[in-house]
Chimera marker file (.cmm) of the C-alpha trace (Angstrom):
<marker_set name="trace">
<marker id="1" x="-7.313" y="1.228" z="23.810" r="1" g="1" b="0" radius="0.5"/>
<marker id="2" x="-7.464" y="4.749" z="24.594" r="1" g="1" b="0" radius="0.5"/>
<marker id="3" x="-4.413" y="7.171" z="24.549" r="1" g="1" b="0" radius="0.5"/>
<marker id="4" x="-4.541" y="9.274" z="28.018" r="1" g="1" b="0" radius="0.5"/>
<marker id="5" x="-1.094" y="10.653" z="28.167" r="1" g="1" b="0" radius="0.5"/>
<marker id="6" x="-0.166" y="13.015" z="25.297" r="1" g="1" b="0" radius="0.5"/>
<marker id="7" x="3.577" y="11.981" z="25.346" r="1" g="1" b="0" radius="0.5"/>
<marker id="8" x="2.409" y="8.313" z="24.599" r="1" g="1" b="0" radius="0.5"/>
<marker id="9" x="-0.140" y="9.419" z="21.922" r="1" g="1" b="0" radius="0.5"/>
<marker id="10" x="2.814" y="11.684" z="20.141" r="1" g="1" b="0" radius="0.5"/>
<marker id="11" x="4.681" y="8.327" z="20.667" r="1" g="1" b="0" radius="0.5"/>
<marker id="12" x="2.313" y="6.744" z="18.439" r="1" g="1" b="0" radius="0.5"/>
<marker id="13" x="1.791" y="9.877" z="15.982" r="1" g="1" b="0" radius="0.5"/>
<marker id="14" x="5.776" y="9.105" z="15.007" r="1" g="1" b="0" radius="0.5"/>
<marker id="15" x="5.049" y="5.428" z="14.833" r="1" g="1" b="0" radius="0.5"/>
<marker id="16" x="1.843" y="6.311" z="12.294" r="1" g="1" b="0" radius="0.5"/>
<marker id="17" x="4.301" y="8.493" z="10.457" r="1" g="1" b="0" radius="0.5"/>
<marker id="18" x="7.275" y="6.069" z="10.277" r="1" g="1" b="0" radius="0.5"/>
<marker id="19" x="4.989" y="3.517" z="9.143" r="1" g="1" b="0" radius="0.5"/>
<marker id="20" x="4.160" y="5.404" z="6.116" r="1" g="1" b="0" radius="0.5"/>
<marker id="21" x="7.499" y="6.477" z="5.240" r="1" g="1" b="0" radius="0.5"/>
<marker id="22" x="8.787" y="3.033" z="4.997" r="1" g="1" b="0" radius="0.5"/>
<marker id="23" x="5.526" y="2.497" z="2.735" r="1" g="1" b="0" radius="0.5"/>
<marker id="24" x="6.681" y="5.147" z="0.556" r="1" g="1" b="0" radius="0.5"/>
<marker id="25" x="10.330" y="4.170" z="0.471" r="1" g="1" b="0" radius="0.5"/>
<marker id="26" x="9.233" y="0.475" z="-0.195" r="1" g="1" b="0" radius="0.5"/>
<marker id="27" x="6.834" y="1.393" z="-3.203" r="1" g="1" b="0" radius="0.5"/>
<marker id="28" x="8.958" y="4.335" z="-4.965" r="1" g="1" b="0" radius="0.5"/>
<marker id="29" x="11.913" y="1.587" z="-4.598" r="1" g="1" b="0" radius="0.5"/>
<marker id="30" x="9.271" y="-1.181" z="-6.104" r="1" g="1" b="0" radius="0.5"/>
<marker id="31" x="8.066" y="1.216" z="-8.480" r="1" g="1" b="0" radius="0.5"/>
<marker id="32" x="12.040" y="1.364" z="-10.203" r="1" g="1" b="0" radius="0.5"/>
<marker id="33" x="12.392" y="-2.436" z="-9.463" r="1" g="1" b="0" radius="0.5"/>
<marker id="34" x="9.344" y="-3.835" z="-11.107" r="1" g="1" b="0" radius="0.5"/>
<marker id="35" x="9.490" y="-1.048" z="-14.180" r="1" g="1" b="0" radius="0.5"/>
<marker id="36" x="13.122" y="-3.020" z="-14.941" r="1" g="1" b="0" radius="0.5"/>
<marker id="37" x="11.312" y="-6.251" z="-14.106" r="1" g="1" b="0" radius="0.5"/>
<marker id="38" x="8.108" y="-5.984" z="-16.091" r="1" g="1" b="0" radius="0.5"/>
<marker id="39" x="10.252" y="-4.750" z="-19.489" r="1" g="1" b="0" radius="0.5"/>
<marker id="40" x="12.734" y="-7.296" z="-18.941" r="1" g="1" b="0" radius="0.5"/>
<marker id="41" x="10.009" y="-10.147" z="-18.397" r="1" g="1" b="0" radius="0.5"/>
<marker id="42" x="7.680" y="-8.327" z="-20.704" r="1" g="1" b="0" radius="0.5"/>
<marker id="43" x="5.192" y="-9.064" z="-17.525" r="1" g="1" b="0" radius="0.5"/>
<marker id="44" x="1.461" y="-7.132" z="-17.704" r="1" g="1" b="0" radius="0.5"/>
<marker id="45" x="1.847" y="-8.073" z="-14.370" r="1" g="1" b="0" radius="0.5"/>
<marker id="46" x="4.610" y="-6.991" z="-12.924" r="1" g="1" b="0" radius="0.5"/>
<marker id="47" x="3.895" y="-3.602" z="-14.325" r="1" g="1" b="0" radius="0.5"/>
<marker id="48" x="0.187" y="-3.711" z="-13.225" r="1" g="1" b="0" radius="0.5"/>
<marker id="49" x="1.611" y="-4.784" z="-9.420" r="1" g="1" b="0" radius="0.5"/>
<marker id="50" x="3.908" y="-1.209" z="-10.223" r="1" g="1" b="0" radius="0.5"/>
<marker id="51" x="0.637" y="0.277" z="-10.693" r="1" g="1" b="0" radius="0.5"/>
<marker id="52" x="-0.912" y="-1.032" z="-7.355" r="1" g="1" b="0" radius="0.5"/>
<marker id="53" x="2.591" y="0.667" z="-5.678" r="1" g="1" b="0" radius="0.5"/>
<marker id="54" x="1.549" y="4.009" z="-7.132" r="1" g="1" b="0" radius="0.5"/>
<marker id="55" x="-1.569" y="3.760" z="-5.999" r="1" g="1" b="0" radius="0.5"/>
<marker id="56" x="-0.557" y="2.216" z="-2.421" r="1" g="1" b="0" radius="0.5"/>
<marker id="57" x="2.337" y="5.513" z="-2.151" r="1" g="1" b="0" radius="0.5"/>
<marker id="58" x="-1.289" y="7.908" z="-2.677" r="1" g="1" b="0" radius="0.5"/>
<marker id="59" x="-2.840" y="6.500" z="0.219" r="1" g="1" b="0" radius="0.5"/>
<marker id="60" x="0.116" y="6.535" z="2.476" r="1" g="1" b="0" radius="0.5"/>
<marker id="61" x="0.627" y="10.193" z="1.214" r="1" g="1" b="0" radius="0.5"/>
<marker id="62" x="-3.350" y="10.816" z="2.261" r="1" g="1" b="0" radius="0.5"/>
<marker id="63" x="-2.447" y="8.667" z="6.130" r="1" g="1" b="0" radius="0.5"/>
<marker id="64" x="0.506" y="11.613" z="6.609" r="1" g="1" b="0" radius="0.5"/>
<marker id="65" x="-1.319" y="14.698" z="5.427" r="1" g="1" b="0" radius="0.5"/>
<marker id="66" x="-3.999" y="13.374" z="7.973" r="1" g="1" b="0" radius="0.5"/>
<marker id="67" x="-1.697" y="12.765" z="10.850" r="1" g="1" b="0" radius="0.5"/>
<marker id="68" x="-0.270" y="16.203" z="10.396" r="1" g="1" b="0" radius="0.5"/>
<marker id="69" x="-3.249" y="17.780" z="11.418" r="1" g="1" b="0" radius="0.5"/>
<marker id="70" x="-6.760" y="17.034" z="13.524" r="1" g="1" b="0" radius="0.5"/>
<marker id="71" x="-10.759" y="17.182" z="13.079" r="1" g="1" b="0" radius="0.5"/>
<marker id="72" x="-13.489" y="14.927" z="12.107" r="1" g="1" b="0" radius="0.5"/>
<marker id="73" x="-13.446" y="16.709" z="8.977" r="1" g="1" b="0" radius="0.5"/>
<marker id="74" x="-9.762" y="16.218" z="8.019" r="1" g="1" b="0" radius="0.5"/>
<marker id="75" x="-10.352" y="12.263" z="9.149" r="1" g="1" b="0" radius="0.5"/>
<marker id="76" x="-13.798" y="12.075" z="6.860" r="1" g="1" b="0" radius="0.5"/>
<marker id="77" x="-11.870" y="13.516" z="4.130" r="1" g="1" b="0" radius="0.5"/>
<marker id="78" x="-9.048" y="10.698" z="4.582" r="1" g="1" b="0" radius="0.5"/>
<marker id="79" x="-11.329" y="8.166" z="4.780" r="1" g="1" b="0" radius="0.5"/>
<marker id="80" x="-12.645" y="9.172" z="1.529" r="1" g="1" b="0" radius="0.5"/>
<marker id="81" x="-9.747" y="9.346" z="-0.128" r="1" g="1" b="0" radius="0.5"/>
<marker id="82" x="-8.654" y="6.015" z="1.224" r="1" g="1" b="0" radius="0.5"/>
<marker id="83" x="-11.911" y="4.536" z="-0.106" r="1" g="1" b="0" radius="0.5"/>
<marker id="84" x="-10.604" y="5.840" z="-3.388" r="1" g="1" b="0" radius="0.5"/>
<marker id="85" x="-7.720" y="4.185" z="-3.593" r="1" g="1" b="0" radius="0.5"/>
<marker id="86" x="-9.686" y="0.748" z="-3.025" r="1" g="1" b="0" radius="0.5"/>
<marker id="87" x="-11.634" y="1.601" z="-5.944" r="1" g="1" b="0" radius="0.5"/>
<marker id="88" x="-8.438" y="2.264" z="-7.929" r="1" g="1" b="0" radius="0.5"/>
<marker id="89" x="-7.156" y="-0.996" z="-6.964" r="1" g="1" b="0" radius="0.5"/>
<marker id="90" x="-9.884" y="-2.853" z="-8.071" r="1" g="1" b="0" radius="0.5"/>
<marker id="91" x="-10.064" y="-1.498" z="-11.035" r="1" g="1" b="0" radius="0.5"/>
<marker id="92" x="-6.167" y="-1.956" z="-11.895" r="1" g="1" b="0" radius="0.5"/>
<marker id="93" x="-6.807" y="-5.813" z="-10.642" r="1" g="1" b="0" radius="0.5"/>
<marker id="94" x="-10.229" y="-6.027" z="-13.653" r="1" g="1" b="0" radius="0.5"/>
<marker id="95" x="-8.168" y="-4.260" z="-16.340" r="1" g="1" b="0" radius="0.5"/>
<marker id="96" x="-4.601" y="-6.353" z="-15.863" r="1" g="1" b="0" radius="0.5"/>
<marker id="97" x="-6.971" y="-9.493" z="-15.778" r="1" g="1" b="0" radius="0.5"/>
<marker id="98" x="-9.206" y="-8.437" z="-18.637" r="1" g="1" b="0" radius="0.5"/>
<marker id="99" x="-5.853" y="-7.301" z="-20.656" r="1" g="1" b="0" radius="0.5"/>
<marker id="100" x="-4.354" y="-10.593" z="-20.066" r="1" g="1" b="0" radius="0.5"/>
<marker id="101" x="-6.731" y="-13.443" z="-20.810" r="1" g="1" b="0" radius="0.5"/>
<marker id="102" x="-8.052" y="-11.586" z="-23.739" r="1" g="1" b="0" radius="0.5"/>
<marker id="103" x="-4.629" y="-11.382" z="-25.307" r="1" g="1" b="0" radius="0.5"/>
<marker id="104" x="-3.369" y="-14.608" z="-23.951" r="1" g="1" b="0" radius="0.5"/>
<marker id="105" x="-0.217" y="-13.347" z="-23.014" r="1" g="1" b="0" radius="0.5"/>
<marker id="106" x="2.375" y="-15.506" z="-21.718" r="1" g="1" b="0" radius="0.5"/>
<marker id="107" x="5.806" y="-13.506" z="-20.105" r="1" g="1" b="0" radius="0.5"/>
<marker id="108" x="8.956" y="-14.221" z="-19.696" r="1" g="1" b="0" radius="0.5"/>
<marker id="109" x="10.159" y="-15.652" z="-16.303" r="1" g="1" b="0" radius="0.5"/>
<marker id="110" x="11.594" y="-12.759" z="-14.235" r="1" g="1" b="0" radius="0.5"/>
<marker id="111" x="14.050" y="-14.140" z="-11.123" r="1" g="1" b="0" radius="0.5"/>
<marker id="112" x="13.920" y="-10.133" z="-10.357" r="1" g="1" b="0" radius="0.5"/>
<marker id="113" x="10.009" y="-9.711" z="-9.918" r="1" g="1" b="0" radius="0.5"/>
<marker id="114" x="9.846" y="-13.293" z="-8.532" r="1" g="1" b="0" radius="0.5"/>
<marker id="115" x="11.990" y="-12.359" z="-5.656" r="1" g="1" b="0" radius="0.5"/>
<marker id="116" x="10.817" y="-8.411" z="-5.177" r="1" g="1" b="0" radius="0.5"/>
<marker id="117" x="7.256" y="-9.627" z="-4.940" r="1" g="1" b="0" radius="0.5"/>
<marker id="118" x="8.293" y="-12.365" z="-2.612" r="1" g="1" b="0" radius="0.5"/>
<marker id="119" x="9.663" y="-9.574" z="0.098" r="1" g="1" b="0" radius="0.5"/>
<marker id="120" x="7.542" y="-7.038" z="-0.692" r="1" g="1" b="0" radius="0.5"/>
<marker id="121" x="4.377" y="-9.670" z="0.578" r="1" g="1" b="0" radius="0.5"/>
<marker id="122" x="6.332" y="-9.867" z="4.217" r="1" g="1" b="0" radius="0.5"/>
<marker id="123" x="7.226" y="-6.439" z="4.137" r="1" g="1" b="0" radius="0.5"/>
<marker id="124" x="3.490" y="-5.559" z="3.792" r="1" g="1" b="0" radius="0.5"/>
<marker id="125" x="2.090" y="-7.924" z="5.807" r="1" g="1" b="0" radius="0.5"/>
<marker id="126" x="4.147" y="-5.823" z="8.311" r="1" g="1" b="0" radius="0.5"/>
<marker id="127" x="3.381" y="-2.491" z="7.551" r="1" g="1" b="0" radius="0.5"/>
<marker id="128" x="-0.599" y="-3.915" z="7.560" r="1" g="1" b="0" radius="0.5"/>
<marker id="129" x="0.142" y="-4.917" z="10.809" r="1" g="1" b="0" radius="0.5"/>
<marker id="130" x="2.077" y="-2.189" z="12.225" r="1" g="1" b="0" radius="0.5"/>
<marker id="131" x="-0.559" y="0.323" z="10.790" r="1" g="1" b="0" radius="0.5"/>
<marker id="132" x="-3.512" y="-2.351" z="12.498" r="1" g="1" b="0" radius="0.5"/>
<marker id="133" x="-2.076" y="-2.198" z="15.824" r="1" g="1" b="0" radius="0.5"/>
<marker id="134" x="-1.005" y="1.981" z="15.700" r="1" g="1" b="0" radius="0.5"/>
<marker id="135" x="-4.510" y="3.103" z="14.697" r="1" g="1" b="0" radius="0.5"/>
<marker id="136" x="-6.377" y="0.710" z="17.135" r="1" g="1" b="0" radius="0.5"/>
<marker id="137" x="-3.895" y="2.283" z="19.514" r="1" g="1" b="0" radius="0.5"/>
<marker id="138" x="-4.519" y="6.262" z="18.688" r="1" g="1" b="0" radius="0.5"/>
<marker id="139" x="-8.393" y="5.573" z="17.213" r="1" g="1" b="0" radius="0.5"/>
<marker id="140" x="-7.600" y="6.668" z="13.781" r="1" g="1" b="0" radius="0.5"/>
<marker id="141" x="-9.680" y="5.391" z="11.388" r="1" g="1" b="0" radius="0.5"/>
<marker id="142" x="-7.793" y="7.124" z="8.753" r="1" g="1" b="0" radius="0.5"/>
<marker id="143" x="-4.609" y="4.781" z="9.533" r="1" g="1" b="0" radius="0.5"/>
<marker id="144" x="-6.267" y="1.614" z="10.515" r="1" g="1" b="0" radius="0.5"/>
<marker id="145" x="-8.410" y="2.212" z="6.934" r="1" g="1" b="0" radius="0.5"/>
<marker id="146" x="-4.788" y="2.494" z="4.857" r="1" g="1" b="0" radius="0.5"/>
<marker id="147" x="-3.177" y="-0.543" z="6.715" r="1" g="1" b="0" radius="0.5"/>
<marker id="148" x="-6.053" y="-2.703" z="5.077" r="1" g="1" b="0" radius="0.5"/>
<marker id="149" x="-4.765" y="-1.160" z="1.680" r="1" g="1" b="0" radius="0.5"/>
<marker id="150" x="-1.209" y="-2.404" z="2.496" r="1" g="1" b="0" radius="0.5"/>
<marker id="151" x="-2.694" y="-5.509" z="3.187" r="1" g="1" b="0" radius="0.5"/>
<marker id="152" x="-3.836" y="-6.119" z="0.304" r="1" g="1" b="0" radius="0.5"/>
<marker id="153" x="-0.691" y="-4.970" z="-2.029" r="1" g="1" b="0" radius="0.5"/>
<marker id="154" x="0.853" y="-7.865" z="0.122" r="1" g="1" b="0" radius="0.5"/>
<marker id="155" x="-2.040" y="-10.295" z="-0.896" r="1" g="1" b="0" radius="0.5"/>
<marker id="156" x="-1.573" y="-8.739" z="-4.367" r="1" g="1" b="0" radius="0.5"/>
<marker id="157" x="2.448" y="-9.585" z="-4.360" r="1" g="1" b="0" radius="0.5"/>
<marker id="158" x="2.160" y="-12.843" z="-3.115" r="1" g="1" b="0" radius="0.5"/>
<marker id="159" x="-0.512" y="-14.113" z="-5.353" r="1" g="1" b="0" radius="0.5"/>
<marker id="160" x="1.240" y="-16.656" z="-8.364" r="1" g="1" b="0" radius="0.5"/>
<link id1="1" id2="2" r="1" g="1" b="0" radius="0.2"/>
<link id1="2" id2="3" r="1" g="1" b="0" radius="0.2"/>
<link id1="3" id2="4" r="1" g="1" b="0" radius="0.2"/>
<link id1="4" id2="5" r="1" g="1" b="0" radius="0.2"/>
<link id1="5" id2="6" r="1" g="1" b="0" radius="0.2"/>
<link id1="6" id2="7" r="1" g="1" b="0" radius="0.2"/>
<link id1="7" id2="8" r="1" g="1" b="0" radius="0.2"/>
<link id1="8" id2="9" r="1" g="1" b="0" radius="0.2"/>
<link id1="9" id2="10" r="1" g="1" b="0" radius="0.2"/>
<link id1="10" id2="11" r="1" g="1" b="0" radius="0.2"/>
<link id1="11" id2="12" r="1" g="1" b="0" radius="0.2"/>
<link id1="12" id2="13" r="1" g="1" b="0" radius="0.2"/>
<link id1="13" id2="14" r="1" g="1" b="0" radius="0.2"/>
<link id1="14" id2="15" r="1" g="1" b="0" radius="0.2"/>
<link id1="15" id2="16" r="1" g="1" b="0" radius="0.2"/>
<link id1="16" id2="17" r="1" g="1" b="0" radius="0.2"/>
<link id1="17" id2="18" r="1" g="1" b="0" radius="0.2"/>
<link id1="18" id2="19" r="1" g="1" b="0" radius="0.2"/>
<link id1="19" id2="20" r="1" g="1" b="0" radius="0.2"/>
<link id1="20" id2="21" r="1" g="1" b="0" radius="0.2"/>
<link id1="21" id2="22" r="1" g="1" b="0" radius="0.2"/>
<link id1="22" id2="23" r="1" g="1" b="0" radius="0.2"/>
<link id1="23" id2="24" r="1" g="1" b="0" radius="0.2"/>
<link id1="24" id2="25" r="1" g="1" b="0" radius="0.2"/>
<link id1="25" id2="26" r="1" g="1" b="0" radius="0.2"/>
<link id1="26" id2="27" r="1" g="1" b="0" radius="0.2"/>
<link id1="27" id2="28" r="1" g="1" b="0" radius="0.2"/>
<link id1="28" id2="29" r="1" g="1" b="0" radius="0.2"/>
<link id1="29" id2="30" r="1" g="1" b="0" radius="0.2"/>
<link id1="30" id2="31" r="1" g="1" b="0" radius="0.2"/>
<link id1="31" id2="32" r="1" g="1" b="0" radius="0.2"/>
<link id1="32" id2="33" r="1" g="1" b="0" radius="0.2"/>
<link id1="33" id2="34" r="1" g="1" b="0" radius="0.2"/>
<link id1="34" id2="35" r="1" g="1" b="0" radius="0.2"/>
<link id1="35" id2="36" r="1" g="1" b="0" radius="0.2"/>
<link id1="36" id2="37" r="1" g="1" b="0" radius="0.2"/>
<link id1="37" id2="38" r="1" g="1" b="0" radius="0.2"/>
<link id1="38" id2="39" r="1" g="1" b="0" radius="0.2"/>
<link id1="39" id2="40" r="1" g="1" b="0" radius="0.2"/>
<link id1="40" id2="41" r="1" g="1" b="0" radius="0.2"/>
<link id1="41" id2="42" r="1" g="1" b="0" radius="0.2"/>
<link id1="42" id2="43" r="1" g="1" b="0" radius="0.2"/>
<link id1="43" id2="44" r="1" g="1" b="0" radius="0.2"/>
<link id1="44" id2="45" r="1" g="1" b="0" radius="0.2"/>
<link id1="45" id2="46" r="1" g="1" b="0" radius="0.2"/>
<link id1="46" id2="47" r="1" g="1" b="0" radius="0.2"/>
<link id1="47" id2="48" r="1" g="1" b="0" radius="0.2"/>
<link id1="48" id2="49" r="1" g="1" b="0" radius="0.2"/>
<link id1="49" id2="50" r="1" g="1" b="0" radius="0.2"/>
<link id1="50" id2="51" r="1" g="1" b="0" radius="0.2"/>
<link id1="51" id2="52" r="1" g="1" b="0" radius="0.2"/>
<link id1="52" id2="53" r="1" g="1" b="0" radius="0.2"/>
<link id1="53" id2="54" r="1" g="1" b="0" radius="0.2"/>
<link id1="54" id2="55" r="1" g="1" b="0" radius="0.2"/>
<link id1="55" id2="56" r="1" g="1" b="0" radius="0.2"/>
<link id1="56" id2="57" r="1" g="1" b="0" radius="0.2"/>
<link id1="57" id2="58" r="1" g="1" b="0" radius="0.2"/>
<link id1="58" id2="59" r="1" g="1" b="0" radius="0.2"/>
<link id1="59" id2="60" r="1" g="1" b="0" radius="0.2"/>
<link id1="60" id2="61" r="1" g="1" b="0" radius="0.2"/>
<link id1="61" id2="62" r="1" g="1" b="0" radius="0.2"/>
<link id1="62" id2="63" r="1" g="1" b="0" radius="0.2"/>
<link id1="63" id2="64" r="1" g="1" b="0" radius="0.2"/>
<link id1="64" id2="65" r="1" g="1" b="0" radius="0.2"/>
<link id1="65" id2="66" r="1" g="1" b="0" radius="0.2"/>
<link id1="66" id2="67" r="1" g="1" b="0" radius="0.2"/>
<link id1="67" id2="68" r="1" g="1" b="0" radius="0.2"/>
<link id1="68" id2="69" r="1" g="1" b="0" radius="0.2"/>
<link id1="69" id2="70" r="1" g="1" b="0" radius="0.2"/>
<link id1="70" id2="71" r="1" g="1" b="0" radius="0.2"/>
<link id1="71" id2="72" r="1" g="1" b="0" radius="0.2"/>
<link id1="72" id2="73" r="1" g="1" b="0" radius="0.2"/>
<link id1="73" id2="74" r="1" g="1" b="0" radius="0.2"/>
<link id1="74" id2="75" r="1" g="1" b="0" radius="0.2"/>
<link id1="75" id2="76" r="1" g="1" b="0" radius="0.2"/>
<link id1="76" id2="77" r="1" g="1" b="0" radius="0.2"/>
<link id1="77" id2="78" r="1" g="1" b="0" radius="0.2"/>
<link id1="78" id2="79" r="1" g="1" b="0" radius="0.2"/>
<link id1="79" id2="80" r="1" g="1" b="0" radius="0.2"/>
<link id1="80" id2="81" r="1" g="1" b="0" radius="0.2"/>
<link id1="81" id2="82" r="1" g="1" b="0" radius="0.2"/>
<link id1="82" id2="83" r="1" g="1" b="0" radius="0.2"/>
<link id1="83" id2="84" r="1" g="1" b="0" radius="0.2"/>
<link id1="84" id2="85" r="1" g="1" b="0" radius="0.2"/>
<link id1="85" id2="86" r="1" g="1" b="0" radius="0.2"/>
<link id1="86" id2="87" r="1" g="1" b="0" radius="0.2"/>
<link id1="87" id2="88" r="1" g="1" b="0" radius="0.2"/>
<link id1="88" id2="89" r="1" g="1" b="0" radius="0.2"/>
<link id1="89" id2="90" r="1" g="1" b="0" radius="0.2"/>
<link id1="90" id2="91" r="1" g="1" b="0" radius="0.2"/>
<link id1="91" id2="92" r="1" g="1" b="0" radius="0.2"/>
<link id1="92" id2="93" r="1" g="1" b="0" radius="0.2"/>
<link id1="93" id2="94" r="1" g="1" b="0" radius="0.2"/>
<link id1="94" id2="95" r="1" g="1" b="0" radius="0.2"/>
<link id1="95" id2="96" r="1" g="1" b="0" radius="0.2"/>
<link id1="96" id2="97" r="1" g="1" b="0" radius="0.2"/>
<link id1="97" id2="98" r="1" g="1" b="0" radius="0.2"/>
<link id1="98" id2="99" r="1" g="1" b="0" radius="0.2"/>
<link id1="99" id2="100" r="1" g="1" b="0" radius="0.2"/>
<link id1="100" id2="101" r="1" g="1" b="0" radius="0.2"/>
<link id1="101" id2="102" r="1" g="1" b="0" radius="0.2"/>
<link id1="102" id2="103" r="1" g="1" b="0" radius="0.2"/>
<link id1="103" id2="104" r="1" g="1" b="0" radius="0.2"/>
<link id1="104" id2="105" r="1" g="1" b="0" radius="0.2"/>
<link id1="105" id2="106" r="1" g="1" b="0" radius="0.2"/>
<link id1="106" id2="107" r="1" g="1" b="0" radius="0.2"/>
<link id1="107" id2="108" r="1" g="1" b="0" radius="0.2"/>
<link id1="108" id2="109" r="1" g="1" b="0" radius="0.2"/>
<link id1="109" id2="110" r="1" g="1" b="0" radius="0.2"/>
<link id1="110" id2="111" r="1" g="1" b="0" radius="0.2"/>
<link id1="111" id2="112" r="1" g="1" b="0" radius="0.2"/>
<link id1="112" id2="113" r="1" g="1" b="0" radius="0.2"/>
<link id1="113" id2="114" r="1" g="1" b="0" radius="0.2"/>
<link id1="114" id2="115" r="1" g="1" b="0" radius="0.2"/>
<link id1="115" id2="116" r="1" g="1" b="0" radius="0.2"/>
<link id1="116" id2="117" r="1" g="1" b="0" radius="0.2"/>
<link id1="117" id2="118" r="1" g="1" b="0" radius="0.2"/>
<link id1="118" id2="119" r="1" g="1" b="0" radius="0.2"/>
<link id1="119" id2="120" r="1" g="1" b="0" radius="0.2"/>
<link id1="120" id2="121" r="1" g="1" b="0" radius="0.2"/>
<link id1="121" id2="122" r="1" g="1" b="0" radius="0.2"/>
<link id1="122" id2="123" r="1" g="1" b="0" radius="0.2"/>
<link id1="123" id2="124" r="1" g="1" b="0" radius="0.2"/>
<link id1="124" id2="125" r="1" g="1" b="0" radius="0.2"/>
<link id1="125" id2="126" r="1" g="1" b="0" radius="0.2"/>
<link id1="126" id2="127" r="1" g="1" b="0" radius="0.2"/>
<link id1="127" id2="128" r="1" g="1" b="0" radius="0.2"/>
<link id1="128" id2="129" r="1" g="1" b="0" radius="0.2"/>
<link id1="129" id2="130" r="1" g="1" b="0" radius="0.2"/>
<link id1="130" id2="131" r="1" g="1" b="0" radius="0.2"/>
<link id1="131" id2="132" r="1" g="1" b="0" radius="0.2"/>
<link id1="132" id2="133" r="1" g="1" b="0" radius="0.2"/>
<link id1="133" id2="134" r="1" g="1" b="0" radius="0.2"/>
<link id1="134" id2="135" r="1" g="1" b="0" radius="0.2"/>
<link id1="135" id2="136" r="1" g="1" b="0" radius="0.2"/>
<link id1="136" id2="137" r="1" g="1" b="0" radius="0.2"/>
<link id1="137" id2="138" r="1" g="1" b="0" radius="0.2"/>
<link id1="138" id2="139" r="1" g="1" b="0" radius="0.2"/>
<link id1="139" id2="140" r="1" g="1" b="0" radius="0.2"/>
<link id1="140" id2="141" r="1" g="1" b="0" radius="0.2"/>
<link id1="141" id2="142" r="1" g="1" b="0" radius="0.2"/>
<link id1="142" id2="143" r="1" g="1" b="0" radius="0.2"/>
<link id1="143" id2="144" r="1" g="1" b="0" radius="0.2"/>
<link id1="144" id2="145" r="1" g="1" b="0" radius="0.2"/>
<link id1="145" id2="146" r="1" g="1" b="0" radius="0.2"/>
<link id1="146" id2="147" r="1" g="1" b="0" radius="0.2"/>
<link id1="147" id2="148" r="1" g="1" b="0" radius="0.2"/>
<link id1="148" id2="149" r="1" g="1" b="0" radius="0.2"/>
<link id1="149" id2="150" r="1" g="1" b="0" radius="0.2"/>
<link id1="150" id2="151" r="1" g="1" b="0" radius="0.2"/>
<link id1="151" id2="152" r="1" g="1" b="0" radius="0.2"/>
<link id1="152" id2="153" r="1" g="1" b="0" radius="0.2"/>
<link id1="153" id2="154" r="1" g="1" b="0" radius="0.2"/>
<link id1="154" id2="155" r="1" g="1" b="0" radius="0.2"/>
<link id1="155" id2="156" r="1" g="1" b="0" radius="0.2"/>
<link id1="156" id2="157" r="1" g="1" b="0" radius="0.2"/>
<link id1="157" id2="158" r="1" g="1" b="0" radius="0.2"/>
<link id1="158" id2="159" r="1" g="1" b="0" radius="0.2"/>
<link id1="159" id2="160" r="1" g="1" b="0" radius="0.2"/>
</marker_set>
């Protein structure tokens, strides 16, 4: 779909942006909660799913900076950056797995990071599709690119 009418597309420019402010206030929030969480259940993890909130509050960070502005240039550079943070994800996911089986650690149950993860996968699955349906809707790349990342952190919470 193509955005004719500029009062629409600014429509959709505050959606992009609210999106990604609720993705930021989500992951500093689970950053604190699963920090608590992880100690508590002394969970590799829990903290390791903090990590992936870190690295999921970068991206959203790039997805604003790029709304805020226009070009091909800015939305290459976005895209790159984005591409980044799928790299930094996969390598959390091979180092918490590595760290794990070799040490054959066993946590603690945590009713805290049990239920946070639990949300945060429906809260994500939102945002993913929020961000989906917004970037289809203005053609950014940039947005549609970092709602794939959101998707994931909610396939990474609700994994067992």
């Amino acid at each position: 779909m193509t955005v004719v009418d500029e009062g629409a597309r600014q429509a959709l420019v505050r959606q992009g942006f609210a999106l990604e402010w609720a993705t930021l206030g989500w992951n500093v929030a689970g950053i604190i909660v699963l920090s608590v969480a992880a100690v508590t259940a002394r969970s590799v993890a829990l903290a390791g799913f903090g990590l992936d909130s870190l690295i999921e509050i970068g991206a959203s960070t790039v997805v604003i900076w790029e709304l805020s502005g226009t070009g091909a240039d800015r939305q290459r550079r976005g895209l790159r950056l984005i591409g980044y943070a799928f790299a930094a994800l996969a390598l959390n996911l091979l180092i918490q797995s590595t760290v794990v089986l070799v040490a054959g650690y066993h946590p603690r149950h945590s009713v805290l990071g049990i239920a946070w993860t639990a949300v945060t996968a429906a809260v994500m699955f939102a945002l993913a599709a929020g961000k989906a349906r917004t970037g289809r809707a203005l053609d950014n790349p940039v947005l549609r690119t970092e709602g794939r990342v959101t998707a994931i952190d909610g396939i990474l919470a609700a994994r067992p």
